[in-house]
C-alpha positions as a LaTeX table, in Angstrom:
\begin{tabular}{lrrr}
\hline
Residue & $x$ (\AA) & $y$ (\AA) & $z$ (\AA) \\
\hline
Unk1 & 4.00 & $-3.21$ & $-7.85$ \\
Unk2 & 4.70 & $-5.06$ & $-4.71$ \\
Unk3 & 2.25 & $-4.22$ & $-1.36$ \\
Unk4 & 3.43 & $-4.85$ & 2.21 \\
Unk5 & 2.93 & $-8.33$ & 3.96 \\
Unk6 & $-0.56$ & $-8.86$ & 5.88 \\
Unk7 & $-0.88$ & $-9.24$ & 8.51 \\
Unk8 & 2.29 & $-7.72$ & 9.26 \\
Unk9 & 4.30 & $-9.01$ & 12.22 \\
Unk10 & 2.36 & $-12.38$ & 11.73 \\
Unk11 & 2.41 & $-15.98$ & 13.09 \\
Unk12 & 3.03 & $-18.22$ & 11.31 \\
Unk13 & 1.05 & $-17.69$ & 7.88 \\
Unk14 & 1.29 & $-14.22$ & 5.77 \\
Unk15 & 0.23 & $-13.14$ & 2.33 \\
Unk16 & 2.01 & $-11.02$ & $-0.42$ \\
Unk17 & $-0.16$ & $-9.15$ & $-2.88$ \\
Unk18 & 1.64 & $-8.16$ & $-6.13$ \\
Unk19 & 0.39 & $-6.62$ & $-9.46$ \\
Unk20 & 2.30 & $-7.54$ & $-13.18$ \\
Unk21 & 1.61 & $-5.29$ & $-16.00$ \\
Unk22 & 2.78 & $-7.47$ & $-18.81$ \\
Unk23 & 3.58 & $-10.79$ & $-19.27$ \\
Unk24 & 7.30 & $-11.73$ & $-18.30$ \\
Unk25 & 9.32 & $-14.39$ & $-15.88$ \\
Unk26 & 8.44 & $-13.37$ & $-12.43$ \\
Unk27 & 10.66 & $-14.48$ & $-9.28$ \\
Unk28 & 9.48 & $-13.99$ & $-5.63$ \\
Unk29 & 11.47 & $-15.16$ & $-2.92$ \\
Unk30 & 12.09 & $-14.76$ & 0.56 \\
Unk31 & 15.54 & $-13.64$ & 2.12 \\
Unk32 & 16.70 & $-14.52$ & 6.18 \\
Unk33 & 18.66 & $-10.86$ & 6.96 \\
Unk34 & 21.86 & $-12.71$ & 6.21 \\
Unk35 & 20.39 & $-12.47$ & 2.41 \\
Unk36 & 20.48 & $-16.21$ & 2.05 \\
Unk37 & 17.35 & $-17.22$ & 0.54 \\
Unk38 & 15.27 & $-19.23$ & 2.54 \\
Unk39 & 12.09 & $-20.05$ & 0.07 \\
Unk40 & 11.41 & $-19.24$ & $-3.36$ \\
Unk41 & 7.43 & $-18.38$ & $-3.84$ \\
Unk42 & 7.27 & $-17.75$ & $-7.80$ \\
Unk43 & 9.23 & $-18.47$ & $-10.39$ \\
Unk44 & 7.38 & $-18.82$ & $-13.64$ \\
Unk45 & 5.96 & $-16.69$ & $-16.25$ \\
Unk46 & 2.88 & $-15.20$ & $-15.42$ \\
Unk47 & 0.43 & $-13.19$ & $-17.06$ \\
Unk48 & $-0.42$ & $-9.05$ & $-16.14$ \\
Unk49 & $-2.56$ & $-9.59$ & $-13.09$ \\
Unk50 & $-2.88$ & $-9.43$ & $-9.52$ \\
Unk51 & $-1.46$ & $-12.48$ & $-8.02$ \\
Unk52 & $-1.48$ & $-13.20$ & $-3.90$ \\
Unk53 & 0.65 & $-15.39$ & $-2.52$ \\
Unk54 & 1.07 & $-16.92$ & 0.79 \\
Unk55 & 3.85 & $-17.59$ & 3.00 \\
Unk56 & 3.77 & $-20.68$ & 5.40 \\
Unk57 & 6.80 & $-19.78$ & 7.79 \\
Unk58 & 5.86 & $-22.29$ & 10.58 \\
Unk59 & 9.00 & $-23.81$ & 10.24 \\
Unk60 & 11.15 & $-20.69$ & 10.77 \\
Unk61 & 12.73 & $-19.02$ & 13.63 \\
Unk62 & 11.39 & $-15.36$ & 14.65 \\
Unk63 & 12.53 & $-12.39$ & 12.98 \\
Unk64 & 13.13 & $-9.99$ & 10.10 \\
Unk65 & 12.87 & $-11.46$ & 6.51 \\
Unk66 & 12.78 & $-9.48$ & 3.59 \\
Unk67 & 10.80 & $-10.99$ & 0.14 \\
Unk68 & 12.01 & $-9.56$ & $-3.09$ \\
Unk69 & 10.14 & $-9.34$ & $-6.30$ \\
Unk70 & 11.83 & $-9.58$ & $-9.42$ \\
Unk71 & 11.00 & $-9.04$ & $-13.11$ \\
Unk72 & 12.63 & $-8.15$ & $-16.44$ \\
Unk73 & 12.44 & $-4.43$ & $-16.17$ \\
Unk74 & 11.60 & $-4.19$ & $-11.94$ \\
Unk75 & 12.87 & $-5.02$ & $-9.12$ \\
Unk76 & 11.97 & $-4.10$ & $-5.06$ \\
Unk77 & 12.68 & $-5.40$ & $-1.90$ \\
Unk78 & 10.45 & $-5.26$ & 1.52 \\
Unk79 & 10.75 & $-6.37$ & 5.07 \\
Unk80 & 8.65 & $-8.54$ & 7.43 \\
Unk81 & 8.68 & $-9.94$ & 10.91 \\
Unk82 & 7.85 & $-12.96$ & 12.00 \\
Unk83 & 6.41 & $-13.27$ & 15.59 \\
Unk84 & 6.28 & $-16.92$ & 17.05 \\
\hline
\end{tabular}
């Protein structure tokens, strides 16, 4: 599963909560609305778990960015807005 940013708008630090329910090659990234990826957050194996991760995005502009989790058998997409 992949939960909604918090805080969500935020400035300039947020954090993504995600939950793996077997082991597998996770990738989490984050997307500018032009889908160019701007950061990638994971991208390793990971154990099932709850993992948080968070997002720095001092050095980006304002706006809508969407993050993207990605496994073997799942995939999902959400949006968030940055606020400077």
């Amino acid at each position: 599963s992949l939960s909604q940013n918090y805080p969500n708008p935020f400035n300039p630090t947020t954090n993504i909560k995600f939950s793996i329910p077997k082991a597998g090659f996770v990738r989490l990234s984050v997307y500018d609305m032009l889908g160019r990826e701007v950061e990638n957050l994971v991208s390793q194996q990971l154990t099932p778990a709850t993992y948080r991760v968070d997002w720095n995005a001092v050095n980006f502009s304002s706006g809508i960015y969407m993050y993207s989790l990605t496994t073997e058998d799942f995939s999902l997409v959400k949006k968030m807005s940055h606020i400077k």
